[in-house]
N, C-alpha and C positions, 0 to 999 in steps of 0.2 A: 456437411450439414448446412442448410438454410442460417445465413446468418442470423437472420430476427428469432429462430429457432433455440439458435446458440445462446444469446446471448441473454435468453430467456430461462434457459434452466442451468446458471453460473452456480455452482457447488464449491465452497472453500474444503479444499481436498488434505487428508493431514496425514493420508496411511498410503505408501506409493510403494510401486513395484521394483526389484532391486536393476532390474533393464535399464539401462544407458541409451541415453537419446543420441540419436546418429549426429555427428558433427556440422554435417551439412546442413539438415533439415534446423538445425540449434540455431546455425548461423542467420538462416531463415527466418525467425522466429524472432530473432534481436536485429535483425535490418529491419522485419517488419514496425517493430516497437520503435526503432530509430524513424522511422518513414510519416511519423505523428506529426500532428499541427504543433506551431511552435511561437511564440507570440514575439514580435519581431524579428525572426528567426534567428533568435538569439542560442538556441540550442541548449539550451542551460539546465540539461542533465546528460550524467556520469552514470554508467548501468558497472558494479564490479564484480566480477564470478567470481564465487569464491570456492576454490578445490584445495586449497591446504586444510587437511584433515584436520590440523592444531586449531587453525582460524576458524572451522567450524563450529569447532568443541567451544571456543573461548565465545563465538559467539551466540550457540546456544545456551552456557552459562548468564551472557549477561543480558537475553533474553526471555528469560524465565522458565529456560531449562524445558523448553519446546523440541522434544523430541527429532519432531521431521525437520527441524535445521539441519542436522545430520547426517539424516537419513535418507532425504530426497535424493536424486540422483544432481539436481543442479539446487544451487543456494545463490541468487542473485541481490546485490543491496544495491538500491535506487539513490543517486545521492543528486542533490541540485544541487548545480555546481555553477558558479558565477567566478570563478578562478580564469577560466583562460579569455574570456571576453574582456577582463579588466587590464589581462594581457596583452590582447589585440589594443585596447588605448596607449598601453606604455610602449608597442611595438610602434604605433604612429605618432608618437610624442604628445600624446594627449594625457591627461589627469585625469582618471574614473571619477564620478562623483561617488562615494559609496556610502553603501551601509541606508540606503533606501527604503522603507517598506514597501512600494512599488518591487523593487528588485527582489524582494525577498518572494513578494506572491507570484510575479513572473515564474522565479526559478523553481519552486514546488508546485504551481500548477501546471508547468511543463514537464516536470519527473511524474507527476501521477497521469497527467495525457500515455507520455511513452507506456510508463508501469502498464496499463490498462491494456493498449494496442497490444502490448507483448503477454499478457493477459489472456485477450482474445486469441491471436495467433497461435498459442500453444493447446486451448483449449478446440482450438479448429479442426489439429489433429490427431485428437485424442488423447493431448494430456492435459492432465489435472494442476492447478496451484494453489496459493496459502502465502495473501498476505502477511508478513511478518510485524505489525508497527512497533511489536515489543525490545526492537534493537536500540527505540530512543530511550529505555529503562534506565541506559548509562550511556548518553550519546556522546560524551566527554571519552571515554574507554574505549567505542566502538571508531571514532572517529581516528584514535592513536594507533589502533590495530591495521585501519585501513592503511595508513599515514596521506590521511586526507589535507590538503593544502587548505591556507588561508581560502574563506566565500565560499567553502561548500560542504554540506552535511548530509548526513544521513537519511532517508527521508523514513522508508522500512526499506526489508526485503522483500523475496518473494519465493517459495518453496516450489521447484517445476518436476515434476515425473510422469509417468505412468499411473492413474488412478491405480488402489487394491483398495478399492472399499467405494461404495453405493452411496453415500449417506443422499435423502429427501433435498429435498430445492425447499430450501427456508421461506414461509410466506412473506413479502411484503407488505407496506404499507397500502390502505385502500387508493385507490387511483385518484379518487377526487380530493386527500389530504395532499398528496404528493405532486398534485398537477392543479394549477388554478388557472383562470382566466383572467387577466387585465387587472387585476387588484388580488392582495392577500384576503380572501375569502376564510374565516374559520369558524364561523359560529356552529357547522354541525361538525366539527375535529376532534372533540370530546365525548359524541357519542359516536364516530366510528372508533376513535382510539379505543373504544370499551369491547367493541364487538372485536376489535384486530385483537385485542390481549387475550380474548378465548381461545382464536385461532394461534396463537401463539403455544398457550397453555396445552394446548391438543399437540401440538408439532413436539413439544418439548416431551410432554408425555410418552408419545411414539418412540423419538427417537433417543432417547435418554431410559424409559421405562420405571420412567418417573421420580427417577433421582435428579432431576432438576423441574420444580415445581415452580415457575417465576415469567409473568406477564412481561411484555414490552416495556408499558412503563413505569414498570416496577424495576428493569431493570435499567433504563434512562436513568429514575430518580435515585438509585443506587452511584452508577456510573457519576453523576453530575452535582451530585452533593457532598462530594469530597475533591481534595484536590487532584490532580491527574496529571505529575510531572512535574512539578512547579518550578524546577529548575533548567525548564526550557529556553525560556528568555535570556537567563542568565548565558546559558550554552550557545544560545543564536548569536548573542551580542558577541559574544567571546569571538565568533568564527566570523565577525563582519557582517552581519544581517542585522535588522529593524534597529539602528544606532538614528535613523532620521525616520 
């Protein structure tokens, strides 16, 4: 498929076929997503399959009981991982400085680079995935299960198979909210966010048949007027992130 094709009609896939991805092409698939930009080529993420049947279950429980953690044929969790780099200093007799906020946004926006390339790759050959972000629910739990090292956490998963289900390519935002030129331009964002939440209403309608009735951003202001996790900080700091 044309990549600009591909990468155009991305569908979060949740119902997958019980086929077993060939090891080889898997392998493929996780070199390609290792093969991403990497900001000082620090490399500072940890990709972990997970095939014990138990570790599955334990973490579709502490994910809100998200079916296709399960049931996919592969379950991968994204972790930035700042653990062996801090390594490499104590291997050359140097002190890491840690606990950076630099460090911290280096090593999750290098796991969500890889996450995506391996993302695309799997989607290139006809299968389907599914963000998981709902693993940081108890990122304390999910971290003990991994038995992930001091500097490095969870970031999500990622659900990979064989698509068994069609669902629509969810509308995006209008191109001129999401694209500006040379300054934040926004005075007409409020009258396209109005015309986007019809189109949203319509999508939702389709594909639900109307058991979910709820605008864009109606469901932002939903989403963003409660808290969402709040024990994040607490968990980052715990694990050697944002302490400077």
């Amino acid at each position: 498929m044309d990549v600009l094709d591909l990468l155009s009609k991305h569908r979060s896939i949740r119902k997958f076929k019980s086929d077993a991805i060939d090891d080889h092409l898997f392998e493929k698939i996780i070199l390609a997503g290792q093969a991403s930009a990497s900001s000082s080529f620090i490399q500072a993420c940890t990709i972990i399959r997970i095939t014990d049947a138990t570790k599955r279950k334990d973490l579709r429980e502490l994910a809100g009981h998200q079916a296709y953690i399960e049931d996919a044929p592969e379950f991968l969790v994204f972790c930035a991982d700042l653990s062996r780099s801090f390594q490499c200093c104590r291997q050359h007799y140097s002190t890491p400085v840690e606990g950076l906020t630099e460090q911290f946004i280096i090593a999750t926006v290098d796991t969500a680079i890889v996450a995506q390339s391996t993302a695309i790759a799997a989607e290139s050959v006809g299968l389907g995935i599914c963000y998981i972000g709902a693993i940081r629910n108890d990122p304390f739990k999910t971290s003990e299960l991994l038995e992930l090292p001091e500097h490095t956490y969870p970031v999500f998963g990622m659900c990979i198979g064989y698509p068994d289900e069609e669902p629509e390519v969810k509308p995006r935002l209008p191109l001129n909210i999401f694209f500006k030129t040379n300054v934040y331009e926004d005075k007409n964002d409020e009258r396209e966010i109005s015309a986007y939440d019809e189109a949203m209403l319509n999508y939702y309608k389709n594909r639900t048949k109307n058991q979910k009735q709820q605008s864009w951003s109606e469901q932002m202001a939903g989403i963003l007027s409660k808290e969402n996790r709040p024990f994040m900080k607490k968990f980052l700091t715990s694990r050697g992130f944002l302490k400077n």
